[in-house]
N, CA, C and O atoms as a GROMACS GRO file, in nm:
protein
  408
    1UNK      N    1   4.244  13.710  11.533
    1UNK     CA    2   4.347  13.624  11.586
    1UNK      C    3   4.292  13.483  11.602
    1UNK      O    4   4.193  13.470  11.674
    2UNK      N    5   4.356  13.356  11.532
    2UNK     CA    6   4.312  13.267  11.565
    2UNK      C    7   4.399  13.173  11.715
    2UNK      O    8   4.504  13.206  11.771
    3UNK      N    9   4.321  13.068  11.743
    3UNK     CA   10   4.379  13.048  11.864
    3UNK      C   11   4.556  12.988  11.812
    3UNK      O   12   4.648  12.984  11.894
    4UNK      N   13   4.567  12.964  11.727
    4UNK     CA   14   4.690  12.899  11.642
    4UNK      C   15   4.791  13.035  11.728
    4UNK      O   16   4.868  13.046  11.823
    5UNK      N   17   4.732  13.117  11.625
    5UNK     CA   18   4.805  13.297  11.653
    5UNK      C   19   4.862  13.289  11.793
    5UNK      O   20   4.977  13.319  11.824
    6UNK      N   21   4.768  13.245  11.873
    6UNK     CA   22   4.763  13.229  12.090
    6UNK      C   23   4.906  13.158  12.097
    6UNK      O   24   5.016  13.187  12.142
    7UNK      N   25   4.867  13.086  12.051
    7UNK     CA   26   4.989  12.968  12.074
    7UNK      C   27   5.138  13.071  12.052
    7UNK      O   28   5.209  13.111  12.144
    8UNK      N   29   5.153  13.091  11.949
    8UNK     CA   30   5.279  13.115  11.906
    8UNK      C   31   5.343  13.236  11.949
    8UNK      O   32   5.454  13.274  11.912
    9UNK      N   33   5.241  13.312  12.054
    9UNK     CA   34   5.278  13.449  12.139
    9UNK      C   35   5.344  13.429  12.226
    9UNK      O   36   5.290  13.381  12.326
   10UNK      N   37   5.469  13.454  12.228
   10UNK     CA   38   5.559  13.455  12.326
   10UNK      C   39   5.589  13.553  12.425
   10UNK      O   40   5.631  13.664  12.393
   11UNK      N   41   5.566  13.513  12.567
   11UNK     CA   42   5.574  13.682  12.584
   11UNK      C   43   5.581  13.645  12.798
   11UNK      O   44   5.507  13.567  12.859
   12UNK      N   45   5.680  13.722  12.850
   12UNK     CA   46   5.687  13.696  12.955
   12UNK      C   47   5.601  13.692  13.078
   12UNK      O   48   5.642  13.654  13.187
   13UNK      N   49   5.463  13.737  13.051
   13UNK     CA   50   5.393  13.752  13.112
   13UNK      C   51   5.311  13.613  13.104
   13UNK      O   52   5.209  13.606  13.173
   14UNK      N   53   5.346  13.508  13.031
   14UNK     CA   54   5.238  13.405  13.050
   14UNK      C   55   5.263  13.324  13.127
   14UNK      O   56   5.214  13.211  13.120
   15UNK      N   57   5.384  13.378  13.262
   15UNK     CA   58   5.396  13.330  13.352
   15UNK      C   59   5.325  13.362  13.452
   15UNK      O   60   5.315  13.483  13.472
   16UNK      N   61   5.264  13.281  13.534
   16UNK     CA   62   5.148  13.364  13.630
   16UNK      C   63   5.217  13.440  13.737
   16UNK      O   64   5.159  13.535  13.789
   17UNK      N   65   5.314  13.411  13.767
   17UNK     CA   66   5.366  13.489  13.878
   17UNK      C   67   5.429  13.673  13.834
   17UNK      O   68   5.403  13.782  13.884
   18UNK      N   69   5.509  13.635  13.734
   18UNK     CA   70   5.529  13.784  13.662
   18UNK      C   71   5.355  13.847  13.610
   18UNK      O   72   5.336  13.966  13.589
   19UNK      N   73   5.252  13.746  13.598
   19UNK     CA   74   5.159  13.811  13.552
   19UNK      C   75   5.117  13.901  13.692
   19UNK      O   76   5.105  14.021  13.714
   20UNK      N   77   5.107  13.818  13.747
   20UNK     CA   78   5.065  13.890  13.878
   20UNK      C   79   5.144  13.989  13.969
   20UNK      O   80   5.098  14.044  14.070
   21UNK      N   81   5.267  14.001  13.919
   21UNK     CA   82   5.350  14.087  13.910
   21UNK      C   83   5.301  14.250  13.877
   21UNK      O   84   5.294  14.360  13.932
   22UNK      N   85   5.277  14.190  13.760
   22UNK     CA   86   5.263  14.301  13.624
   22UNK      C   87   5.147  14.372  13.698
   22UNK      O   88   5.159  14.489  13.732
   23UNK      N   89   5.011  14.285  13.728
   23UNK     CA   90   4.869  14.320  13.763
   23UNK      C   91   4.876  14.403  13.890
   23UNK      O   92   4.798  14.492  13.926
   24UNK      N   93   4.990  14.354  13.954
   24UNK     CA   94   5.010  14.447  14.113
   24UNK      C   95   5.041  14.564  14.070
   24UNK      O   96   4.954  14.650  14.086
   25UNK      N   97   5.185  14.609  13.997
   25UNK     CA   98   5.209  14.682  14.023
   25UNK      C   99   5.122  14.829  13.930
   25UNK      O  100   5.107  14.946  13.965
   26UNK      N  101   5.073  14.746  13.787
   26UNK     CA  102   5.026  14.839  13.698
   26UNK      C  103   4.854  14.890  13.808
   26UNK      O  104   4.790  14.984  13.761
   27UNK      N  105   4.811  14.839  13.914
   27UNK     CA  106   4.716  14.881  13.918
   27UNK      C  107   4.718  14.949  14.062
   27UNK      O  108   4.623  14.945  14.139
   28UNK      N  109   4.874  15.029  14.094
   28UNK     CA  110   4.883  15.096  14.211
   28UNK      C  111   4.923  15.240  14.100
   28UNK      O  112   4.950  15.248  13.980
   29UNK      N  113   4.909  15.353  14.224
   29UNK     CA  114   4.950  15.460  14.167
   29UNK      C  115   5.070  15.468  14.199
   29UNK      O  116   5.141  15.514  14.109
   30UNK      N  117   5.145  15.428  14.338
   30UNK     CA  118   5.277  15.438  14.376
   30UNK      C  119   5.331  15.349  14.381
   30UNK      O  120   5.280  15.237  14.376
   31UNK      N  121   5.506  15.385  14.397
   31UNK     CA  122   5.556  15.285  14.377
   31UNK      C  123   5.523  15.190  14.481
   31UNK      O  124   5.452  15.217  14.577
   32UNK      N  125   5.594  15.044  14.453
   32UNK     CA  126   5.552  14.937  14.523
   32UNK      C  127   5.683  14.859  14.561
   32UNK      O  128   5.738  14.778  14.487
   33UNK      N  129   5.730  14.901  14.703
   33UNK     CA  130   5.877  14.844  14.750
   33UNK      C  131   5.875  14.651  14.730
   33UNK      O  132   5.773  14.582  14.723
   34UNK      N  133   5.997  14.610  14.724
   34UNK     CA  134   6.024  14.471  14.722
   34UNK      C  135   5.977  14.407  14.834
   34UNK      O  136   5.957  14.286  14.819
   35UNK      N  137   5.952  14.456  14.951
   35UNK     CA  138   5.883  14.377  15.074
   35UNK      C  139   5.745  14.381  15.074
   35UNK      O  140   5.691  14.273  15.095
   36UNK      N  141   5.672  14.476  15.058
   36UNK     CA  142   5.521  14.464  14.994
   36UNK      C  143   5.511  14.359  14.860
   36UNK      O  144   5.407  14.337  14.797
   37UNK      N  145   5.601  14.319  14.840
   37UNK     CA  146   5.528  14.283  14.685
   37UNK      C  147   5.565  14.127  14.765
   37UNK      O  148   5.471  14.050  14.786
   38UNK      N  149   5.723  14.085  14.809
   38UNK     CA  150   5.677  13.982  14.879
   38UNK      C  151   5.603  13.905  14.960
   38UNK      O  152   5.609  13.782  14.956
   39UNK      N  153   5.518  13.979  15.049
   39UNK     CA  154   5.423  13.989  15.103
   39UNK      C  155   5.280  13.975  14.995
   39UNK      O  156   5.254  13.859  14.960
   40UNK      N  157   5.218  14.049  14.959
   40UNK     CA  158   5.117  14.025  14.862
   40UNK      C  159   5.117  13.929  14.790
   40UNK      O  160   5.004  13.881  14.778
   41UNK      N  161   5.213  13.865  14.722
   41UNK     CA  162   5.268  13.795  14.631
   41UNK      C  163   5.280  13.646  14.652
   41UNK      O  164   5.253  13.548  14.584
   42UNK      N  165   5.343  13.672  14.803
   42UNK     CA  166   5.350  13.549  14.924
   42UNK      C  167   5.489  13.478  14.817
   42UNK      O  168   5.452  13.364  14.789
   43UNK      N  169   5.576  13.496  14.776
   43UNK     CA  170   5.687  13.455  14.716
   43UNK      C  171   5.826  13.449  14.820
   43UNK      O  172   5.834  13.505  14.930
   44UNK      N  173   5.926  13.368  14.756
   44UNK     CA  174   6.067  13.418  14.802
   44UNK      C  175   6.114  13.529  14.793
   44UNK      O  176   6.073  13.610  14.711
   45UNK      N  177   6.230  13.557  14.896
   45UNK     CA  178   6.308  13.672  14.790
   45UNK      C  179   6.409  13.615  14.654
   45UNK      O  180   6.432  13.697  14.566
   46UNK      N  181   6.455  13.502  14.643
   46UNK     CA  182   6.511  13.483  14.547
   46UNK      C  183   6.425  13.457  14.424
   46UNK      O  184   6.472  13.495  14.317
   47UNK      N  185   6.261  13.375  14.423
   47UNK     CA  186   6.178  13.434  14.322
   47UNK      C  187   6.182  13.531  14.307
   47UNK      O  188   6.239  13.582  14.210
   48UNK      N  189   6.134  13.582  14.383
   48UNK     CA  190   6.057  13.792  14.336
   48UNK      C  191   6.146  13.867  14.276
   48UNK      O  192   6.124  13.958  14.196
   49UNK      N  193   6.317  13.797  14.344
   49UNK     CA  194   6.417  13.852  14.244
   49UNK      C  195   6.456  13.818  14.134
   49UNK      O  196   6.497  13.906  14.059
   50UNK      N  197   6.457  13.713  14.100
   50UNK     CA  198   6.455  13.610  13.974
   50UNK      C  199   6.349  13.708  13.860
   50UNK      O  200   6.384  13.762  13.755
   51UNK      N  201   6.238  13.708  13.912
   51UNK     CA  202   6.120  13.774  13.796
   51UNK      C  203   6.116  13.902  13.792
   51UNK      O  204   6.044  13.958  13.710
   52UNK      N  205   6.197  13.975  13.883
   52UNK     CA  206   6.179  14.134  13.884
   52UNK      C  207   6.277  14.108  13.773
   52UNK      O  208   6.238  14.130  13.658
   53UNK      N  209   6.379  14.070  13.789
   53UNK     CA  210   6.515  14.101  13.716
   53UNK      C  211   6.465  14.087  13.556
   53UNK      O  212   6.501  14.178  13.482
   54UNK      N  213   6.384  13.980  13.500
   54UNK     CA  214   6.355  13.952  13.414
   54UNK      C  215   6.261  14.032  13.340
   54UNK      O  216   6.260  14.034  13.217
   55UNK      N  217   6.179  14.101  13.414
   55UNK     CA  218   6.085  14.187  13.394
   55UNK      C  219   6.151  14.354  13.337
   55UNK      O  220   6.104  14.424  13.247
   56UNK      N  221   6.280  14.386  13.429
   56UNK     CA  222   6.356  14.382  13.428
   56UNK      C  223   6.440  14.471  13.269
   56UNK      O  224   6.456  14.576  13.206
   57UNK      N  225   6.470  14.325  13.281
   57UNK     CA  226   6.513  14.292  13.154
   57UNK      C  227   6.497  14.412  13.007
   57UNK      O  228   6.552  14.502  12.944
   58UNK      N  229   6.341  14.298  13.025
   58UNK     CA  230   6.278  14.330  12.897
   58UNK      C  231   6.182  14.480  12.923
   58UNK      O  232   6.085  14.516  12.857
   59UNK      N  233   6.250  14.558  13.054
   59UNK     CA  234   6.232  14.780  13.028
   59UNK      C  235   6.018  14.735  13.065
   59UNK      O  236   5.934  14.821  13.037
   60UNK      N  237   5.975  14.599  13.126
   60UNK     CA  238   5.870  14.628  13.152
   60UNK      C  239   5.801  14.695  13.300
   60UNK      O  240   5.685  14.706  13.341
   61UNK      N  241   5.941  14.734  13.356
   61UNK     CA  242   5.915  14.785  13.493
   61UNK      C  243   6.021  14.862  13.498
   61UNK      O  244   6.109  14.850  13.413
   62UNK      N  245   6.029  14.941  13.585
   62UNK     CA  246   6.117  15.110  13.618
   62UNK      C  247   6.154  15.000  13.757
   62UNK      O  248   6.074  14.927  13.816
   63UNK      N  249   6.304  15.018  13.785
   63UNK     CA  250   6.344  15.016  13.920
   63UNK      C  251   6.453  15.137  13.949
   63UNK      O  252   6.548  15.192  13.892
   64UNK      N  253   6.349  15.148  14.124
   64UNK     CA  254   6.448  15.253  14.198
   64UNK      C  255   6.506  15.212  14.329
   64UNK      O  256   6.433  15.170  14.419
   65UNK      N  257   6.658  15.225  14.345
   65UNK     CA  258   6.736  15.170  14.451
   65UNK      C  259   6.766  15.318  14.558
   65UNK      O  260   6.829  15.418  14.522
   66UNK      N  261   6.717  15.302  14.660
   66UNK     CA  262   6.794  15.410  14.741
   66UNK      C  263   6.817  15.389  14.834
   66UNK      O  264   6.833  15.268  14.843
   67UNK      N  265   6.839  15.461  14.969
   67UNK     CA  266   6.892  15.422  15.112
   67UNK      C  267   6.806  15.506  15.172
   67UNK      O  268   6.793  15.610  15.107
   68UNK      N  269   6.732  15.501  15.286
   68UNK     CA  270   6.681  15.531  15.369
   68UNK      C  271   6.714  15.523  15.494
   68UNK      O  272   6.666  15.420  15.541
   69UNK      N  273   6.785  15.593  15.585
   69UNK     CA  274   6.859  15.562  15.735
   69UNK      C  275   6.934  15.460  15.725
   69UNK      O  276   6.940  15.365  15.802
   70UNK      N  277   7.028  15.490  15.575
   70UNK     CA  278   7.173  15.374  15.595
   70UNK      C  279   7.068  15.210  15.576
   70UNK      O  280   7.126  15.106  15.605
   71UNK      N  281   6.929  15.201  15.533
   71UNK     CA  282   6.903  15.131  15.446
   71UNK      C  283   6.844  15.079  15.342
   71UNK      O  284   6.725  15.109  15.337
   72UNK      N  285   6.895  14.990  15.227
   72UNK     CA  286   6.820  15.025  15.088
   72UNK      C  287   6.694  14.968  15.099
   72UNK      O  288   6.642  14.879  15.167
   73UNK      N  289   6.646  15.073  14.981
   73UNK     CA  290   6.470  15.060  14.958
   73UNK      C  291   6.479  15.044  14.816
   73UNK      O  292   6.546  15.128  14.756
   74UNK      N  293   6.408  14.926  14.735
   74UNK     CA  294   6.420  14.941  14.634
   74UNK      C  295   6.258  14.899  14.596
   74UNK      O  296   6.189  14.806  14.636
   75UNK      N  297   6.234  14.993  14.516
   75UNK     CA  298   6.076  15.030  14.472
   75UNK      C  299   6.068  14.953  14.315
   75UNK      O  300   6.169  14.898  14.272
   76UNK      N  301   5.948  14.954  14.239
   76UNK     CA  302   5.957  14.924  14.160
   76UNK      C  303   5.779  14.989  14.058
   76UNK      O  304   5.678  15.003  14.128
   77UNK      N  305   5.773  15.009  13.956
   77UNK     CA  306   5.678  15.094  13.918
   77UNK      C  307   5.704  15.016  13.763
   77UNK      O  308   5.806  14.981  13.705
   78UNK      N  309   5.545  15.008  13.726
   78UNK     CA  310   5.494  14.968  13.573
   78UNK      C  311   5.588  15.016  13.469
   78UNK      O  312   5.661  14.934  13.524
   79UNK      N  313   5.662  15.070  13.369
   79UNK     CA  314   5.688  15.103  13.276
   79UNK      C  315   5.545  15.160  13.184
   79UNK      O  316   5.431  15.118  13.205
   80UNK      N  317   5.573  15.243  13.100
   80UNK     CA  318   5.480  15.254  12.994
   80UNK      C  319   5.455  15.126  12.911
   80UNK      O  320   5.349  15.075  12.876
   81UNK      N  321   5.562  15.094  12.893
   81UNK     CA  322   5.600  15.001  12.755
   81UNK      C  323   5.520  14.853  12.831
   81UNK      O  324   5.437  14.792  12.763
   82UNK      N  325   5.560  14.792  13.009
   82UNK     CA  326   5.508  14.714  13.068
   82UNK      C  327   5.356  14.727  13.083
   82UNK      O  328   5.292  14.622  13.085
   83UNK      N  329   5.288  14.847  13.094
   83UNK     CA  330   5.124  14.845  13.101
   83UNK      C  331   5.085  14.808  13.012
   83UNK      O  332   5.001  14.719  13.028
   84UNK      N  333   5.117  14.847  12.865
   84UNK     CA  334   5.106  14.848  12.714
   84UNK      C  335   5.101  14.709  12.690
   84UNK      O  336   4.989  14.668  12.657
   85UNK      N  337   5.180  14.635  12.698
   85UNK     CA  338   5.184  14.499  12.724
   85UNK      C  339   5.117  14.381  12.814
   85UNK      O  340   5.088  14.264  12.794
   86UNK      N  341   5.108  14.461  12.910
   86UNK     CA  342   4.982  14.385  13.009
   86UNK      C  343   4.891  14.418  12.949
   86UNK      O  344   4.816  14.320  12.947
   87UNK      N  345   4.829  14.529  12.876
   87UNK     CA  346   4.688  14.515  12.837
   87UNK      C  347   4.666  14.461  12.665
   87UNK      O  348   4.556  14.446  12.611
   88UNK      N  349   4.762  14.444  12.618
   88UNK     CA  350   4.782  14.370  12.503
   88UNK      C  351   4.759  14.202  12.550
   88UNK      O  352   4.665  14.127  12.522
   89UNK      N  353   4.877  14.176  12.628
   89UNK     CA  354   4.812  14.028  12.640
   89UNK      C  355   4.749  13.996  12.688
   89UNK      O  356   4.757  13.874  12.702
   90UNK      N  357   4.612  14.073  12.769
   90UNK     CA  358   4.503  14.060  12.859
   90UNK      C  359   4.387  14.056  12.711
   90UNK      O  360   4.311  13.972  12.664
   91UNK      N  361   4.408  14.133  12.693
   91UNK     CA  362   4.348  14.128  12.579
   91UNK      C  363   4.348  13.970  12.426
   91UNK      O  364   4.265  13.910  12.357
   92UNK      N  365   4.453  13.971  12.442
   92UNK     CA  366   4.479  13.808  12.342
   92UNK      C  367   4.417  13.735  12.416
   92UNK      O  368   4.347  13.654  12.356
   93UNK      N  369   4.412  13.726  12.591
   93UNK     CA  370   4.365  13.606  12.643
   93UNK      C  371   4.213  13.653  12.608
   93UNK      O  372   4.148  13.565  12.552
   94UNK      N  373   4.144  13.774  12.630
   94UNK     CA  374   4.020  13.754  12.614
   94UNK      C  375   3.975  13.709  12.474
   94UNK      O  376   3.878  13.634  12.482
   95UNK      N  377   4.013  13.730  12.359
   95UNK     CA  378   3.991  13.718  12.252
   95UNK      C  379   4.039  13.560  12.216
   95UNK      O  380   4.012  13.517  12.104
   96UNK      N  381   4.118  13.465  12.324
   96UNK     CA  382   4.082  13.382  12.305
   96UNK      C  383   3.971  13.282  12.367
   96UNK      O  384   3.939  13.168  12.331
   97UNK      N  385   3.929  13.354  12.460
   97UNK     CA  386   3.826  13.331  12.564
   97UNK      C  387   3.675  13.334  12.440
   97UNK      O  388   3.578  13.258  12.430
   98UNK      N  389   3.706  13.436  12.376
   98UNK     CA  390   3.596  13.465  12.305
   98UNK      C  391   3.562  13.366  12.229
   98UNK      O  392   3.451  13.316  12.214
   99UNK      N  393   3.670  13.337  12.176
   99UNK     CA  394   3.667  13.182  12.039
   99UNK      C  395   3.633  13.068  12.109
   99UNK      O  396   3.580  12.970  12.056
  100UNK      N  397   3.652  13.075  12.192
  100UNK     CA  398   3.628  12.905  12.276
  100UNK      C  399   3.470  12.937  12.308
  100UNK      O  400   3.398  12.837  12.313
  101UNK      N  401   3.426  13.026  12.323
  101UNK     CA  402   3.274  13.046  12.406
  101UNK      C  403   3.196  13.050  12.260
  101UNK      O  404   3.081  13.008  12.264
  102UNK      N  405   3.234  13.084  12.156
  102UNK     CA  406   3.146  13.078  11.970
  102UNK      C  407   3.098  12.929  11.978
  102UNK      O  408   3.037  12.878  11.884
   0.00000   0.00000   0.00000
Protein backbone atom coordinates (compact mmCIF):
# COMPACT_ATOMS: atom_id res chain seq x y z
CA UNK A 1 0.00 0.00 0.00
CA UNK A 2 1.39 3.19 -0.89
CA UNK A 3 0.72 6.24 1.21
CA UNK A 4 -1.26 7.66 -2.09
CA UNK A 5 -3.49 4.23 -1.43
CA UNK A 6 -3.88 6.04 2.61
CA UNK A 7 -5.21 8.92 1.23
CA UNK A 8 -7.95 7.69 -0.85
CA UNK A 9 -9.41 5.24 2.06
CA UNK A 10 -12.46 6.33 3.01
CA UNK A 11 -13.82 5.00 5.88
CA UNK A 12 -15.73 6.19 9.03
CA UNK A 13 -13.50 5.49 11.47
CA UNK A 14 -10.93 8.21 10.56
CA UNK A 15 -12.85 10.13 12.75
CA UNK A 16 -11.26 10.09 16.13
CA UNK A 17 -14.19 10.11 18.09
CA UNK A 18 -16.08 7.09 16.27
CA UNK A 19 -12.46 5.71 16.37
CA UNK A 20 -12.53 5.73 19.85
CA UNK A 21 -15.82 4.59 19.77
CA UNK A 22 -14.98 1.58 17.84
CA UNK A 23 -11.67 0.96 20.32
CA UNK A 24 -14.12 1.10 23.45
CA UNK A 25 -16.44 -0.93 22.55
CA UNK A 26 -14.46 -3.73 20.41
CA UNK A 27 -12.18 -4.14 23.46
CA UNK A 28 -15.00 -4.95 26.18
CA UNK A 29 -16.56 -8.31 26.39
CA UNK A 30 -20.01 -6.81 27.33
CA UNK A 31 -22.18 -4.78 26.20
CA UNK A 32 -21.48 -1.11 26.79
CA UNK A 33 -24.75 1.11 27.75
CA UNK A 34 -25.00 4.82 26.23
CA UNK A 35 -24.19 6.42 29.71
CA UNK A 36 -20.89 4.59 30.21
CA UNK A 37 -19.75 5.40 26.91
CA UNK A 38 -20.72 9.10 27.61
CA UNK A 39 -18.86 9.13 30.44
CA UNK A 40 -15.57 7.44 29.16
CA UNK A 41 -15.82 9.24 26.06
CA UNK A 42 -16.54 12.56 28.01
CA UNK A 43 -18.95 13.56 24.89
CA UNK A 44 -22.58 14.97 24.50
CA UNK A 45 -25.52 13.08 24.27
CA UNK A 46 -26.34 14.57 20.99
CA UNK A 47 -22.60 13.66 19.76
CA UNK A 48 -22.52 10.11 21.03
CA UNK A 49 -25.84 10.06 19.27
CA UNK A 50 -24.91 11.61 16.11
CA UNK A 51 -21.86 8.85 15.78
CA UNK A 52 -23.62 5.87 17.24
CA UNK A 53 -26.30 6.41 14.63
CA UNK A 54 -23.71 6.58 11.95
CA UNK A 55 -21.81 3.74 13.06
CA UNK A 56 -24.97 2.61 13.03
CA UNK A 57 -25.57 2.99 9.83
CA UNK A 58 -22.92 1.38 8.20
CA UNK A 59 -24.06 -2.53 10.56
CA UNK A 60 -20.53 -1.53 12.41
CA UNK A 61 -22.15 -1.91 15.81
CA UNK A 62 -25.23 -4.14 17.12
CA UNK A 63 -27.76 -1.90 19.06
CA UNK A 64 -30.01 -3.07 21.88
CA UNK A 65 -33.03 -0.94 23.22
CA UNK A 66 -34.89 -2.22 26.28
CA UNK A 67 -36.66 -1.03 29.48
CA UNK A 68 -35.57 -1.77 32.72
CA UNK A 69 -38.13 -0.60 35.69
CA UNK A 70 -40.22 1.42 33.06
CA UNK A 71 -36.68 2.67 31.91
CA UNK A 72 -34.80 2.44 28.57
CA UNK A 73 -31.36 0.98 28.46
CA UNK A 74 -29.83 1.04 25.32
CA UNK A 75 -26.52 -1.00 25.01
CA UNK A 76 -24.41 -1.17 22.21
CA UNK A 77 -21.76 -4.07 21.15
CA UNK A 78 -18.92 -4.28 18.18
CA UNK A 79 -20.46 -5.99 15.17
CA UNK A 80 -18.32 -8.67 13.47
CA UNK A 81 -18.19 -6.74 10.34
CA UNK A 82 -17.21 -3.36 12.88
CA UNK A 83 -14.07 -5.31 14.58
CA UNK A 84 -13.06 -6.50 11.04
CA UNK A 85 -12.82 -3.05 10.13
CA UNK A 86 -11.24 -1.59 13.11
CA UNK A 87 -8.48 -3.93 12.65
CA UNK A 88 -8.21 -3.36 8.94
CA UNK A 89 -7.82 0.30 9.37
CA UNK A 90 -5.51 -0.03 12.37
CA UNK A 91 -3.64 -1.81 10.37
CA UNK A 92 -3.43 0.76 7.07
CA UNK A 93 -2.45 3.28 9.75
CA UNK A 94 0.41 1.07 10.81
CA UNK A 95 1.58 0.29 7.44
CA UNK A 96 1.57 3.77 6.92
CA UNK A 97 3.53 4.45 9.96
CA UNK A 98 5.87 1.96 8.51
CA UNK A 99 6.60 3.98 5.20
CA UNK A 100 7.23 7.16 6.90
CA UNK A 101 9.84 5.46 9.45
CA UNK A 102 11.91 3.62 5.83
Amino acid sequence: MSLKDFLAFDSLLSDRTRLAIMATLTSSEEPIDFNTLLEQLDLTKGNLSSHMRKLEDAKLIKVSKRFIDRKPKTTYVASTRGSLELKNYLTQIQNVIEKVDE
